[in-house]
N, C-alpha and C positions, 0 to 999 in steps of 0.2 A: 368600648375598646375597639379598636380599627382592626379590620383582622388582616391577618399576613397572609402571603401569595405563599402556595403549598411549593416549597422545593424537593427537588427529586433529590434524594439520598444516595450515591450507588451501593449497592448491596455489596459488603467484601467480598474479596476476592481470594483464591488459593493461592500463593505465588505462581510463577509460571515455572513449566520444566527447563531447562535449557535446550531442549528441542521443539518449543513452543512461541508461535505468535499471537498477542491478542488482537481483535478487530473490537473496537471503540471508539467511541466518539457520539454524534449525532446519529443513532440508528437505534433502530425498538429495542433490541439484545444484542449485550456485547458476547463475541463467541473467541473461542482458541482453536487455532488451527496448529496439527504436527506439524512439522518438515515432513518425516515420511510421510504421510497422508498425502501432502503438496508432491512428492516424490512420484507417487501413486499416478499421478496426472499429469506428470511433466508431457511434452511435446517432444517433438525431435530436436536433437540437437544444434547451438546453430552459433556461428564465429559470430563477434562483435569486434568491434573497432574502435578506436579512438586517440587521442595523440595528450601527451601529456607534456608538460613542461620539459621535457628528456628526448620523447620519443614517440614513436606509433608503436602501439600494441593491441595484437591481436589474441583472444583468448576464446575459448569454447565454452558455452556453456548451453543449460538443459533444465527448462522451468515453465513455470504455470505463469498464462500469461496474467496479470496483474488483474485486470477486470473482470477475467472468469472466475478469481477468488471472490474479489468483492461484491459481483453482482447478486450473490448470497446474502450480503449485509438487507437489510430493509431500512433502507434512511428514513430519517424523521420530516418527510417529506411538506410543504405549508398547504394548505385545504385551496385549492384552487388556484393555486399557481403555476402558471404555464411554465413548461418546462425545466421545474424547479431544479432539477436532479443535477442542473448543471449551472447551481447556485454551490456546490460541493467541491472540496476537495481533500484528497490524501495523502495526510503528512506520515513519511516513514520513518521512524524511531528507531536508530539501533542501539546495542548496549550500552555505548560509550556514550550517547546522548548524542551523537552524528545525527542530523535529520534533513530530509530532502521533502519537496513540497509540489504534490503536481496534480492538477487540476482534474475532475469528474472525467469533463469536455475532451482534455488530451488523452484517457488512457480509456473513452470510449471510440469502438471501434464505427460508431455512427458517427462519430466528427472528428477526431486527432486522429484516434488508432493508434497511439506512439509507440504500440507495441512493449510498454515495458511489463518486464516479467520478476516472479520469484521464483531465483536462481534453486536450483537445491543441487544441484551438482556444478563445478566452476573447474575447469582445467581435468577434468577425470576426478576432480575430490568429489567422494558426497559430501556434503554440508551437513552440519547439526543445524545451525539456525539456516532463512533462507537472504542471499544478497539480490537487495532492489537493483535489476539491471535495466538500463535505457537505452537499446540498441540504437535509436535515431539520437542519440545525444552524440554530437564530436569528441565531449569530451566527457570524464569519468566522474565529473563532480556531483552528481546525482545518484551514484551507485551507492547504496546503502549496505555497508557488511554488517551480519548477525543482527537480521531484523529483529527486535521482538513485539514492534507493535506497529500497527495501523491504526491511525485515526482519524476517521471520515469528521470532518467539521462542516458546516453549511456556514456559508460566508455573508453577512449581514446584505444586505440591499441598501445601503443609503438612498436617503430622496435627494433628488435634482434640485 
C-alpha cells in the first residue's frame, strides 16, 4: 500500500470573543490578540486622508502599527531561502468577509514601510474589533472595519 503524505489537521479552535483577532495562516502557531491589548500599545495619534467618490476626508485615529503586531507571528519560513519572508503576505478579514491584501515587503519598515496600522480608536471611538488603516493609501478601499483575522500566507514561487 503506497503511503499518504501526513496532513496537518488544525486543532479546534474556541470561537473568538468579539473583541478578538486571530493571526493564522502559514506560521508555527496560530495566536488571538485583544483589541484592548492592541489598545495597550497604540502610538500617538495621527489624521489620515483620502478622497472617496464624494469627497476628501479627513479622520483621526490611534493604533498599533500592522508589522509590530505581526512580527510576533513565526512564519513557516522554506530551509534556505533567501529572503523568504518576503515571499508573504497579509490578507485582512473582517466580519462581513470584506478582505484587503498587502504584501510582507509593503508593511515592512525595511522596504515599503506603508505604515498601515490597527486602528483601536477611530474619531475618538474606542473600537471593540481593530479597523486595518493605510495611511499611504489615497483612497479608503483597503481599510478593513472589525478585523477578526489575519492571515499570513506564503505565496507559491513559480519556476521560470
Amino acid at each position: 500500500m503506497d503511503s499518504l503524505p501526513d496532513v496537518r489537521i488544525p486543532a479546534p479552535r474556541p470561537p473568538l470573543r468579539d473583541d478578538q483577532v486571530l493571526v493564522s495562516g502559514d506560521v508555527t502557531r496560530e495566536w488571538v490578540i485583544a483589541t484592548p491589548d492592541l489598545h495597550a500599545h497604540a502610538g500617538l495619534p495621527v489624521d489620515v486622508q483620502y478622497v472617496t467618490t464624494r469627497c476628501r476626508e479627513v479622520h483621526h485615529v490611534q493604533g498599533v502599527p500592522l508589522h509590530r503586531v505581526l512580527r510576533r507571528a513565526c512564519l513557516l519560513l522554506a530551509e534556505g531561502g533567501k529572503m523568504d519572508h518576503l515571499n508573504f503576505a497579509v490578507l485582512a478579514r473582517s466580519e462581513d468577509g470584506f478582505q484587503a491584501l498587502l504584501s510582507w515587503a509593503e508593511i515592512d519598515p525595511e522596504f515599503g514601510g506603508c505604515s498601515a496600522l490597527l486602528a483601536t480608536r477611530y474619531n475618538g471611538v474606542v473600537l471593540t474589533r481593530p479597523t486595518l488603516v493605510v495611511p499611504s493609501d489615497g483612497r479608503s478601499s483597503r481599510y478593513v472595519r472589525r478585523v477578526c483575522r489575519l492571515h499570513l500566507v506564503r505565496v507559491p514561487v513559480s519556476a521560470p
